[in-house]
C-alpha positions in Angstrom: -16.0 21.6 -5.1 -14.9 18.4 -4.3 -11.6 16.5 -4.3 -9.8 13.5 -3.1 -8.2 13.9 -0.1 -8.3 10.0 1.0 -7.6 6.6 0.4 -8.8 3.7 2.7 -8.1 0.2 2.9 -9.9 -1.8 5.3 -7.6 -4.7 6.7 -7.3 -7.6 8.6 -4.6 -7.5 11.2 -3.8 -3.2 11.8 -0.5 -4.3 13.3 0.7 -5.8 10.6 -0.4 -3.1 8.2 1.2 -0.4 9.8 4.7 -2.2 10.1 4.2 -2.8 6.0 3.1 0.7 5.0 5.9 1.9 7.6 8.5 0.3 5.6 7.4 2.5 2.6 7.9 4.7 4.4 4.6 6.5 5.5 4.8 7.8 9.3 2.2 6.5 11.4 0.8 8.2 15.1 3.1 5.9 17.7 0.4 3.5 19.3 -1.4 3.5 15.5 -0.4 -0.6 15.5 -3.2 -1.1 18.5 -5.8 1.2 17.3 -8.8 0.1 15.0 -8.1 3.2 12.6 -4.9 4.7 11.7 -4.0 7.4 9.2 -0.9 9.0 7.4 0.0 11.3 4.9 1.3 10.5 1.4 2.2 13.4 0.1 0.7 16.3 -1.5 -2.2 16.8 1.2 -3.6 13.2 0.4 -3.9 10.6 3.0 -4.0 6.5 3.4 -6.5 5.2 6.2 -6.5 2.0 7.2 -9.7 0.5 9.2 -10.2 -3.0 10.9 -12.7 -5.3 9.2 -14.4 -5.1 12.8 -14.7 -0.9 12.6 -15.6 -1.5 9.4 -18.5 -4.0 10.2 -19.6 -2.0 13.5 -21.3 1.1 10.7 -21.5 -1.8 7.8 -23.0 -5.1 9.4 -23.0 -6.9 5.5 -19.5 -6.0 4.6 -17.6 -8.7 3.3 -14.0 -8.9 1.8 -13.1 -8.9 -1.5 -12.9 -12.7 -2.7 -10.4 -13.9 -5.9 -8.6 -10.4 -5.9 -8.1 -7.0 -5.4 -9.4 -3.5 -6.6 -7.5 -0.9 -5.3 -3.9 -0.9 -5.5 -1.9 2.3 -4.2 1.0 3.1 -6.2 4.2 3.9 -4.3 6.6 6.1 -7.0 10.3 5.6 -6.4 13.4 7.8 -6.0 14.8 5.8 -9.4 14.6 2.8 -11.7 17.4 1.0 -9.8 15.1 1.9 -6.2 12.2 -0.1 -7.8 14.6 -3.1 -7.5 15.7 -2.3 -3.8 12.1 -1.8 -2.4 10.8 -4.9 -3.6 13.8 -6.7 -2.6 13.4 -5.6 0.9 10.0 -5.9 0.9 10.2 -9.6 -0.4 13.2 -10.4 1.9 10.6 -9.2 4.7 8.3 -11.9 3.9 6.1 -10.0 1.7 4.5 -11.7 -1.3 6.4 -10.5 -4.5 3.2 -10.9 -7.2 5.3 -9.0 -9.9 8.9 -8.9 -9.6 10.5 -5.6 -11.2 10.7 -4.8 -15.2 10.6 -2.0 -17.3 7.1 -1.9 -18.4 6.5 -1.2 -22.2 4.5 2.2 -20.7 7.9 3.6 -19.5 8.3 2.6 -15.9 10.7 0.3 -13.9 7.5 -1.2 -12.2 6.6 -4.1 -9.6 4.0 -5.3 -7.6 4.1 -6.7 -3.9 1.4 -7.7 -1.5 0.4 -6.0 2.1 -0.8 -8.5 4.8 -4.3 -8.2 3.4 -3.3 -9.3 -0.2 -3.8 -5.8 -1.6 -1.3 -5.1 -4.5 0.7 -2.1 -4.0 2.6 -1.1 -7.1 6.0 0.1 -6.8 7.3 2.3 -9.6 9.8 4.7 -11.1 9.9 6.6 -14.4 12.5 5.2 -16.6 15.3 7.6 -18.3 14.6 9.2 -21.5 15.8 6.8 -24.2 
C-alpha cells in the first residue's frame, strides 16, 4: 500500500523558509535555518520538507527552477473566516508578497493566497458558516 506521507519544496534561501513556514506555525528542529534539509509535521502524520536548490542539484545535476510560476501550493486551513484575514495580514505586514488578498470564494471558503521566499503560493483558508 502506499500513501502520502510528504510534501517537499525545494528552496532558495532555507533561512528564510523556515522563519516563513514558522510563522504558520509549523515547528522546525532548532538549528533547521542552517541546515540544507529541514522537516516538520503538518498534521495528521504528514510532513513538509524543505531542500536547498544545492542538495537538490548534488543527486539532480539538471534541476532547474520552475520559471513563470508555480505548481504546488500547500494549503494552510484556518481556525475561522475572520483568521483568514489576520494571517494574511501578518504575513503581508512581514513583507511577504500578498498575490490574493482574502474573499469568500464562490466554493465556500474565506480564501487567500501569499508568497514564501521562493514565490511558491501558499493558500490560506477557512470554511465559511453555513448560510
Amino acid at each position: 500500500m502506499v500513501r502520502c506521507d510528504a510534501v517537499g519544496l525545494v528552496v532558495a534561501d532555507m533561512a528564510a523558509s523556515v522563519a516563513f513556514y514558522r510563522r504558520l506555525g509549523l515547528v522546525f528542529p532548532e538549528g533547521a535555518e542552517a541546515q540544507p534539509h529541514a522537516e516538520a509535521e503538518v498534521g495528521g502524520g504528514l510532513r513538509l520538507l524543505l531542500d536547498t536548490e544545492e542538495t537538490v542539484r548534488s543527486f539532480h545535476a539538471g534541476w532547474r527552477p520552475p520559471a513563470g510560476g508555480y505548481r504546488t501550493a500547500p494549503a494552510f486551513r484556518c481556525a475561522s473566516p475572520a483568521d483568514v484575514d489576520v494571517v494574511y495580514r501578518d504575513l503581508v505586514d512581514a513583507g511577504y508578497h500578498g498575490e490574493l488578498e482574502p474573499w469568500d470564494a464562490f466554493w465556500g471558503q474565506r480564501y487567500a493566497v501569499v508568497h514564501d521566499p521562493d514565490g511558491t503560493g501558499v493558500d490560506l483558508y477557512a470554511p465559511l458558516a453555513a448560510q
